[in-house]
DSSP file (Angstrom, degrees, kcal/mol; ACC not computed):
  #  RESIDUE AA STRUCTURE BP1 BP2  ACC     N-H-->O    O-->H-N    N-H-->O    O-->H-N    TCO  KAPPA ALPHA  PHI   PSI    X-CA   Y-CA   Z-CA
    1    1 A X     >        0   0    0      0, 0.0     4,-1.4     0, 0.0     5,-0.2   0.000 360.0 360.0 360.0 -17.0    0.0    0.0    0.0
    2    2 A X  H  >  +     0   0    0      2,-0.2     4,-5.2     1,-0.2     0, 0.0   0.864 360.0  47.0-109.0 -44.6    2.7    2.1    1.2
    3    3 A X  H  > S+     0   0    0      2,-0.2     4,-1.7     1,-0.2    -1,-0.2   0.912 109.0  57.1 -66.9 -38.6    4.5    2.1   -2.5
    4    4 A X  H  > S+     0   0    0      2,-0.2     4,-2.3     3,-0.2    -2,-0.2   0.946 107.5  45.4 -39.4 -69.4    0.9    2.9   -4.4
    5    5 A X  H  X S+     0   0    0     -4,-1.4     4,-2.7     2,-0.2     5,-0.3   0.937 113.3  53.7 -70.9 -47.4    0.3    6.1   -2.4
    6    6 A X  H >< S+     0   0    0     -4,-5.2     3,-1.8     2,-0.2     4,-0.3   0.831 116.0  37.0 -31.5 -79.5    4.3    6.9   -3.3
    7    7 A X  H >X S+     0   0    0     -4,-1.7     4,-4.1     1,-0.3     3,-1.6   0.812 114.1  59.6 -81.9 -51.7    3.6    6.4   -7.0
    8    8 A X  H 3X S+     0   0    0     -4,-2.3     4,-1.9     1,-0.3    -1,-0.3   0.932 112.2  36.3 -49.7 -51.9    0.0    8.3   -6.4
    9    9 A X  H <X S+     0   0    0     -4,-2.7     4,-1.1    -3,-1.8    -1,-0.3   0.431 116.6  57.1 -94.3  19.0    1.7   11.9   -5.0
   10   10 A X  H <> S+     0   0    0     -3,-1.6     4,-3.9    -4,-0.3     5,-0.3   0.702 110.9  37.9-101.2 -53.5    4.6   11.5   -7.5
   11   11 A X  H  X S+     0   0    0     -4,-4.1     4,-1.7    -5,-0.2    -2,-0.2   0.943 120.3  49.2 -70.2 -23.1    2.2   11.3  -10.6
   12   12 A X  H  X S+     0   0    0     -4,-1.9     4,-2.2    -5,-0.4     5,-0.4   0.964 113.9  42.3 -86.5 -42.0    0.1   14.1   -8.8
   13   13 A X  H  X S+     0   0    0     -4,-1.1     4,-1.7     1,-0.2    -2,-0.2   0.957 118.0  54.1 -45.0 -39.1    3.7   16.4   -8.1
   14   14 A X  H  X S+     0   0    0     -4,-3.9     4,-1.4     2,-0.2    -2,-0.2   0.874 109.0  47.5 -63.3 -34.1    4.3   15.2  -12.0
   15   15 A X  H >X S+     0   0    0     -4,-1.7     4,-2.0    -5,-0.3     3,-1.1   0.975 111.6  43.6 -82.7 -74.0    1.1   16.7  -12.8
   16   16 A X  H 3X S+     0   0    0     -4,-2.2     4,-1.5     1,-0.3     5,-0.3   0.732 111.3  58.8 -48.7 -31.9    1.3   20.1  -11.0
   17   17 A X  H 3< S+     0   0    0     -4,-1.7     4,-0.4    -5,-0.4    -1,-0.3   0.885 106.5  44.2 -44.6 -61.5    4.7   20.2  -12.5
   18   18 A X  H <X S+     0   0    0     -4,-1.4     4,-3.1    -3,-1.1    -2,-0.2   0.678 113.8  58.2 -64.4 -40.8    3.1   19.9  -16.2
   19   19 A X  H  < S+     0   0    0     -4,-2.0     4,-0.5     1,-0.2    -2,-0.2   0.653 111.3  36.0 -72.3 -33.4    0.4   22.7  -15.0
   20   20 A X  T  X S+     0   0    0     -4,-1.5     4,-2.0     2,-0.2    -1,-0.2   0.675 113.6  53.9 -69.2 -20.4    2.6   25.1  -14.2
   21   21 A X  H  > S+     0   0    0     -4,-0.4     4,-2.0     1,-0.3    -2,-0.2   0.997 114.8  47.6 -60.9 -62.7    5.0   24.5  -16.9
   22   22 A X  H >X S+     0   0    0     -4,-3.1     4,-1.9     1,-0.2     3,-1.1   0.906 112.5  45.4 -46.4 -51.2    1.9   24.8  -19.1
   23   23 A X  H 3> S+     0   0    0     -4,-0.5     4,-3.1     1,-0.3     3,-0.3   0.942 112.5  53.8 -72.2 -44.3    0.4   28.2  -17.6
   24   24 A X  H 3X S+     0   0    0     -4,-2.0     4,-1.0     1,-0.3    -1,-0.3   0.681 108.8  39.1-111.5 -11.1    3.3   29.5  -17.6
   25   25 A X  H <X S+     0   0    0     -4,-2.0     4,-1.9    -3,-1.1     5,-0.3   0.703 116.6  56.6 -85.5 -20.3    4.6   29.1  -21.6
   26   26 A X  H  X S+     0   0    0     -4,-1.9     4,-2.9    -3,-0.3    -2,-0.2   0.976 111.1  53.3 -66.7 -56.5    0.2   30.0  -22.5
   27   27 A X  H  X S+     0   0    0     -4,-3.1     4,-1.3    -5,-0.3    -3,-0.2   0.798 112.4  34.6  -9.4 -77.2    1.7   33.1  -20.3
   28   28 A X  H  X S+     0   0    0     -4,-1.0     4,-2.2     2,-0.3    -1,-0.2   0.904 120.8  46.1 -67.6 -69.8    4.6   33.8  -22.4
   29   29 A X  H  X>S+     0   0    0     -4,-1.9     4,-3.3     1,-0.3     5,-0.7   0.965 111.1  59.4 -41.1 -61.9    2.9   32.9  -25.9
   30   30 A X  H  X5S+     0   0    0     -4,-2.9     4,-3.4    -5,-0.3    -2,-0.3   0.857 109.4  46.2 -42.6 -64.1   -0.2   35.1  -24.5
   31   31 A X  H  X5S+     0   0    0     -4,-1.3     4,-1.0     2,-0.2    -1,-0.3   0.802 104.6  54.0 -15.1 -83.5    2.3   37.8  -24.3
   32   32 A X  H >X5S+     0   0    0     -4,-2.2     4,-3.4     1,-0.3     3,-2.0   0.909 112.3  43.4 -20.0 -76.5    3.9   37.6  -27.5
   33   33 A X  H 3X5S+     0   0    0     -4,-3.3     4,-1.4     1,-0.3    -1,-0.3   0.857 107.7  53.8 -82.4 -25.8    0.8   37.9  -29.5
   34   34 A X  H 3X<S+     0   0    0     -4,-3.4     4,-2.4    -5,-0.7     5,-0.4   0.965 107.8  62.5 -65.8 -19.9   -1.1   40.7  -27.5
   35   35 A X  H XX S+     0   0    0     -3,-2.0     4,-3.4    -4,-1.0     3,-0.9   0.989 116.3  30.2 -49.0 -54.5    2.8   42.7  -28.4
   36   36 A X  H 3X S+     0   0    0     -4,-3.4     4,-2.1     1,-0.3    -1,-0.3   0.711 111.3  55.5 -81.1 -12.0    2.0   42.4  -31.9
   37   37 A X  H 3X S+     0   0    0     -4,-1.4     4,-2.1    -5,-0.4    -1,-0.3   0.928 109.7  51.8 -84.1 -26.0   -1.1   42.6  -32.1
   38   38 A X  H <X S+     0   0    0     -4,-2.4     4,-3.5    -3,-0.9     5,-0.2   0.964 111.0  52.0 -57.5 -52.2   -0.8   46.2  -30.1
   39   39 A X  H  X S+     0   0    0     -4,-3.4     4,-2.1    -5,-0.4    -1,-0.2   0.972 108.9  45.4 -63.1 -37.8    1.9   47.3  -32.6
   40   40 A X  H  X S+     0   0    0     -4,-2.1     4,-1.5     2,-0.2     5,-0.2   0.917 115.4  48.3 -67.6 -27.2   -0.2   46.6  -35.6
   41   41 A X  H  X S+     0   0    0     -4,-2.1     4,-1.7    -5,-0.2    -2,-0.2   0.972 117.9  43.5 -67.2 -66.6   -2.9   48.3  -33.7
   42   42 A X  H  X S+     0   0    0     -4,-3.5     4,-1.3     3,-0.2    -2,-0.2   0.642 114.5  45.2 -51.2 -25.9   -0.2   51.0  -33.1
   43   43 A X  H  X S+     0   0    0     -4,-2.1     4,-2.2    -5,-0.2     5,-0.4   0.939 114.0  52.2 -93.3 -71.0    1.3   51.3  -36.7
   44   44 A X  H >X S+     0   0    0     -4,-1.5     4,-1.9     2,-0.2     3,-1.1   0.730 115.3  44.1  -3.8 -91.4   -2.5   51.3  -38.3
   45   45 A X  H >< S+     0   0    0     -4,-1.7     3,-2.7     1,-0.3     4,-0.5   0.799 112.5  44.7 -40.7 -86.1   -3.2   53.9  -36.1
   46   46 A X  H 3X S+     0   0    0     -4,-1.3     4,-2.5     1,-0.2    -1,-0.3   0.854 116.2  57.7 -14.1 -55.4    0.2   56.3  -36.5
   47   47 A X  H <X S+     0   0    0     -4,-2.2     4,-2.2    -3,-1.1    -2,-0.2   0.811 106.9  40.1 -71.2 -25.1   -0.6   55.5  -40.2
   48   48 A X  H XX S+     0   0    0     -3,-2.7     3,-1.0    -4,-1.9     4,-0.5   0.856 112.3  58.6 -78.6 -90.3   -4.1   57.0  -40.1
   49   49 A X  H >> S+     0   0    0     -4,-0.5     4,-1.7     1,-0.4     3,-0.8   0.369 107.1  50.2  18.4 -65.6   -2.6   60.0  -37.9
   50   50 A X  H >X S+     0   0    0     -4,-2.5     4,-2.6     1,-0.3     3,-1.5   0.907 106.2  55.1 -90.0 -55.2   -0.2   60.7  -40.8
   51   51 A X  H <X S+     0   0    0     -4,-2.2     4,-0.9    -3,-1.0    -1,-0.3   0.607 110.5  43.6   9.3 -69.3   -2.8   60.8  -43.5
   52   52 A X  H <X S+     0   0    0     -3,-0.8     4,-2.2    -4,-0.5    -1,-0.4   0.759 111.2  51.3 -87.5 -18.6   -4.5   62.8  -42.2
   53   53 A X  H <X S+     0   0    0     -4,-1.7     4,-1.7    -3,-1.5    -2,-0.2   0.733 117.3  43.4 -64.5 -28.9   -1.7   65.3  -41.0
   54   54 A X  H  X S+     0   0    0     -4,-2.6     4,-3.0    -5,-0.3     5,-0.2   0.816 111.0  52.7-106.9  -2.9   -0.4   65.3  -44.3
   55   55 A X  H >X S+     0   0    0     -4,-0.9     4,-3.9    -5,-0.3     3,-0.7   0.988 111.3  51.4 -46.3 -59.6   -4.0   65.6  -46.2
   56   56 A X  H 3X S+     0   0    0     -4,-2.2     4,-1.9     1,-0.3    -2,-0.1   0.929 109.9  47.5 -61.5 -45.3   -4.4   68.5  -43.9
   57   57 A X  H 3< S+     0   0    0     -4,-1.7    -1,-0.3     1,-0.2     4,-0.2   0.785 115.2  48.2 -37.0 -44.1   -0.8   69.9  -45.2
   58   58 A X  H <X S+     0   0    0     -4,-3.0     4,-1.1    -3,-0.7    -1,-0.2   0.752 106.5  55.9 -44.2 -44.6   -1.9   69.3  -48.7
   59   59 A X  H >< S+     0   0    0     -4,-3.9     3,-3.5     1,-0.2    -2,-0.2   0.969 111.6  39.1 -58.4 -77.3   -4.8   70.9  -48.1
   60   60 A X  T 3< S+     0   0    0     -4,-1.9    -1,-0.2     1,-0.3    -2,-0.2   0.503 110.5  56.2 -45.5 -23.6   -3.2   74.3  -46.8
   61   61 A X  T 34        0   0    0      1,-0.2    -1,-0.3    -4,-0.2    -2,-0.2   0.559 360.0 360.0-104.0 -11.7   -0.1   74.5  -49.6
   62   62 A X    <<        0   0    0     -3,-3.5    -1,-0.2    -4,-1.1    -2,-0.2   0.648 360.0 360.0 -83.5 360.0   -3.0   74.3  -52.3
């Protein structure tokens, strides 16, 4: 009995092991892809900004 409850908190320590391991590369990944998706978010945006800043330039030098 004594060696079953060994083998039992070993697969459950292997387990918790695997569960952080996991959260913590979903973490990482999670990261990653909000960066970029905030930079496309940020370069779109700058790109509209300047559009219109240099329409409005156009506008004024005609």
């Amino acid at each position: 009995m004594a060696k079953s409850e060994d083998l039992e908190s070993e697969d459950n320590e292997d387990s918790k092991k695997k569960k952080t391991a996991t959260k913590k590369v979903a973490k990482k990944a999670t990261k990653k892809v909000a960066k970029k998706a905030t930079k496309k978010v940020a370069k779109k945006a700058t790109k509209k900004v300047a559009k219109k800043a240099t329409k409005k330039v156009a506008k004024k030098a005609t």
